[in-house]
N, C-alpha and C positions, 0 to 999 in steps of 0.2 A: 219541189215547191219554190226555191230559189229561183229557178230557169224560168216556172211558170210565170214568178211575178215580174221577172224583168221582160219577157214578151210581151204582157200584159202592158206594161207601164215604159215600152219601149226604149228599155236598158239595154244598150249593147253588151257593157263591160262593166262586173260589179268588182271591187277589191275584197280579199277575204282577209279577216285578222281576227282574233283571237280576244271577246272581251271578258269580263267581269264575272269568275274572278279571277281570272288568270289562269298561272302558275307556278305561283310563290306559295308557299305555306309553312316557308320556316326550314324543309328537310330538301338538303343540296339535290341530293340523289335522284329523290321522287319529282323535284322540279324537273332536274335533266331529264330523266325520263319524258317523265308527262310534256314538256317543251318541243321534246325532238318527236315524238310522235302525232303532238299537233300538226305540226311543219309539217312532217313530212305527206297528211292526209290532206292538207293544203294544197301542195303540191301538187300531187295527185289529183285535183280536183282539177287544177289549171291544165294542165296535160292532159286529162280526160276530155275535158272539153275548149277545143283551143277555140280562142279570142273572146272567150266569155266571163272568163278569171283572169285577174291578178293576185297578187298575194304580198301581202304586210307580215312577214316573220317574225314571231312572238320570241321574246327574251323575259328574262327577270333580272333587273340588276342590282338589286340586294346580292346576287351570286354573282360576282365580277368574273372569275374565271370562267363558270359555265357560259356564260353571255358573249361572253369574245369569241368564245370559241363557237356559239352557236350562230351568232354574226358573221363571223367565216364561212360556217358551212348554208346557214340561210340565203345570205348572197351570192357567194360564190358555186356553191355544188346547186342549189334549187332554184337559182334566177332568184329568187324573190324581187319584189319591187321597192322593198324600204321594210324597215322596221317598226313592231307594235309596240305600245307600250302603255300601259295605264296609268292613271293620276296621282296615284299613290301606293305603294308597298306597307302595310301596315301603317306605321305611323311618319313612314316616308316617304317626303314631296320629290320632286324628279331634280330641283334644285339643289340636290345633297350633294356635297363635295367626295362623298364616300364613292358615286358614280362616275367621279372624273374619266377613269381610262375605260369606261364603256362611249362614253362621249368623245373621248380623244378618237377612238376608231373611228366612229359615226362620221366626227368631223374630217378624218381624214377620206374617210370614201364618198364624201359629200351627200351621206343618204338621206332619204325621207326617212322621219319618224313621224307616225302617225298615232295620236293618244286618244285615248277612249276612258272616259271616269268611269267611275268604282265608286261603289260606298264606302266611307271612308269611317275606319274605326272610332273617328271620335263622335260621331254623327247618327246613328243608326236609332231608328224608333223610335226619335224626340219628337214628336206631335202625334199624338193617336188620332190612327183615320187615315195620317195621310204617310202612303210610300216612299220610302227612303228616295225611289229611285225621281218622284216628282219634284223635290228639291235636290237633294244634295247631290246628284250627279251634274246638274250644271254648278254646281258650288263646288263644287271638287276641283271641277277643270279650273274655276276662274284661280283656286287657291294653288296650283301647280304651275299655272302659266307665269301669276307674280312671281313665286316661288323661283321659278326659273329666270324671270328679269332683272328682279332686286338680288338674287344672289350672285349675280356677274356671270351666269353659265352661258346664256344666249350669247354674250357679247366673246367671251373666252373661247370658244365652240362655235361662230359665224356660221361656219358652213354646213352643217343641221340643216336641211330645209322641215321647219316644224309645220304639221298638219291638226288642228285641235277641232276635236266634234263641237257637234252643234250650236255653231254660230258665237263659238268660244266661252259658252255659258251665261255667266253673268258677268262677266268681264266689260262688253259694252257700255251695260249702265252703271259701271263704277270708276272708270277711268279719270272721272275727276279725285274720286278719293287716292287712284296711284298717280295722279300728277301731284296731288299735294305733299304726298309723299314724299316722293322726290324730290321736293323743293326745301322739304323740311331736313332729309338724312343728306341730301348732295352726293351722293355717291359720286366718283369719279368715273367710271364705267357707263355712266347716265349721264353725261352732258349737257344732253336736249330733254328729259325726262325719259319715259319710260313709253311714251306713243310712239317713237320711231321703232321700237323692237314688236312693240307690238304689231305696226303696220308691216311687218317683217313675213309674218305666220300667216300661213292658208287657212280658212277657217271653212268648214264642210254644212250644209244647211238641215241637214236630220235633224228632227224636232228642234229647227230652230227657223222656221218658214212663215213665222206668223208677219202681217207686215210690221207689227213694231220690233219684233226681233232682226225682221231684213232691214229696216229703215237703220238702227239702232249700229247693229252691223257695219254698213254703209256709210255711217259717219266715222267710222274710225279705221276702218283699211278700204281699199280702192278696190274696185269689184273683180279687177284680176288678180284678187286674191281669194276670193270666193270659189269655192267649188260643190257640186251634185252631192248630193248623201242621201241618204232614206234609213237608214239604224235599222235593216230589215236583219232580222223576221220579228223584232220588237216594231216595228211600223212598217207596210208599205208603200211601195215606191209611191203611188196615188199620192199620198199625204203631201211628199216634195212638191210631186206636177204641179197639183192644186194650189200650195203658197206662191210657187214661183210665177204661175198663170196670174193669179191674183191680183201679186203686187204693181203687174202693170210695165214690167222689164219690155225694151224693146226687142227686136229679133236676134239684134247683135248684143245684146247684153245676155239675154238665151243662149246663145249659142257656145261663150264666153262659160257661164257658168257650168251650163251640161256640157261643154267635151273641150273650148280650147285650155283654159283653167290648167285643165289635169291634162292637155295633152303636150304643154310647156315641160310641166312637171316629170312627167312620162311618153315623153317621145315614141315609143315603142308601143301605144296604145294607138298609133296612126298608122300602122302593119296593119 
């Protein structure tokens, strides 16, 4: 179904990663488990069909031990292309100091981490009618990505290149409330405020293609920082074409978006 819709919707090369709800639940063992068998069917997916996968290897890093060590073997034994990781662990944001030495690796191999939200424990089935996943997963991200700026981890950690789903949530339309922020707490680590790390992060267009979310978008990071997404097999590729056809992009800003973007990012996706 995957292969059909990327021919369909003239997808060379989709990334595989691993989302919501992970594979965290609290029990070390069953994560390891269930972690390295993801990976490994990943893998195998890319292998199977070459130039058509990449792969995003999934961690947990509530489990700091199991995580380094499946970071080793995700990049090193499986190629993988970067690292997945979700918005929140239970009642923890990715900004937690308890993750430092899964990040000290990351930063030292200079990897992608690419994040994907999650319902997020404190948030579940607060308005009848409407699904968790139609608010609170772009809420999740925007509350991770502060998370990770106001806590000094981006800036501590540089060499992270951060990938955040869809159009980075609601992060766009709030930027004034984290400039204010910044102006109020000073943090030292923030200088300029908190738009320069932001402009830092790739941000992926999966349900986030509408033209107020590309315009929105577009004010706040420079378009080679933008890249292709479709959140398939929760939406297909169609849905991308169609905002991105829409909003009126020229051929070089097309082109930018669906392949040079990620092919900076991933050199080895031009093999």
């Amino acid at each position: 179904m995957s292969l059909d819709d990327m021919d369909k919707n003239g997808i060379a090369t989709a990334m595989l990663s691993v989302v919501q709800p992970g594979t965290w639940f609290g029990d070390v063992e069953e994560t390891r488990a269930l972690t390295r068998k993801l990976n490994d069917y990943g893998a195998t997916l890319v292998r199977d069909h070459p130039g058509r996968y990449g792969m995003f290897a999934c961690i947990a890093p509530p489990d700091i031990e199991g995580s380094l060590k499946e970071i080793e073997y995700g990049l090193d034994t499986l190629h993988a292309d970067g690292i997945a990781l979700l918005t929140s662990y239970g009642t923890t944001y990715l900004g937690d100091p308890s993750f430092a030495p899964v990040y000290a690796e990351l930063n030292r191999r200079m990897a992608i981490v690419y994040v994907h939200p999650i319902a997020p424990n404190c948030c579940k089935s607060l308005v009848p009618g409407i699904p968790v996943g139609s608010i609170e997963y772009a809420t999740d991200s925007t509350r991770t990505i502060a998370h990770l700026v106001f806590s000094g981890t981006v800036t501590k950690f540089p060499d992270i290149r951060w990938i955040f789903s869809h159009s980075g949530g609601t992060l766009p339309f709030l930027t004034g409330r984290f400039i204010r922020l910044a102006e109020e707490r000073k943090p030292a680590f923030l200088p300029n405020g908190p738009l320069p790390e932001f402009r830092k992060f790739h941000y992926e267009l999966a349900q986030g293609n509408t033209p107020g979310q590309i315009a929105a978008l577009l004010k706040m990071v420079p378009l080679a920082q933008v890249l292709y997404g479709t959140d398939y097999p929760f939406r297909p590729g169609a849905e991308v074409n169609a905002g991105i056809a829409a909003y009126g992009f020229s051929a070089a800003e097309i082109e930018s978006i669906e392949r040079g973007a990620a092919f900076k990012l991933l050199p080895r996706l031009k093999a």
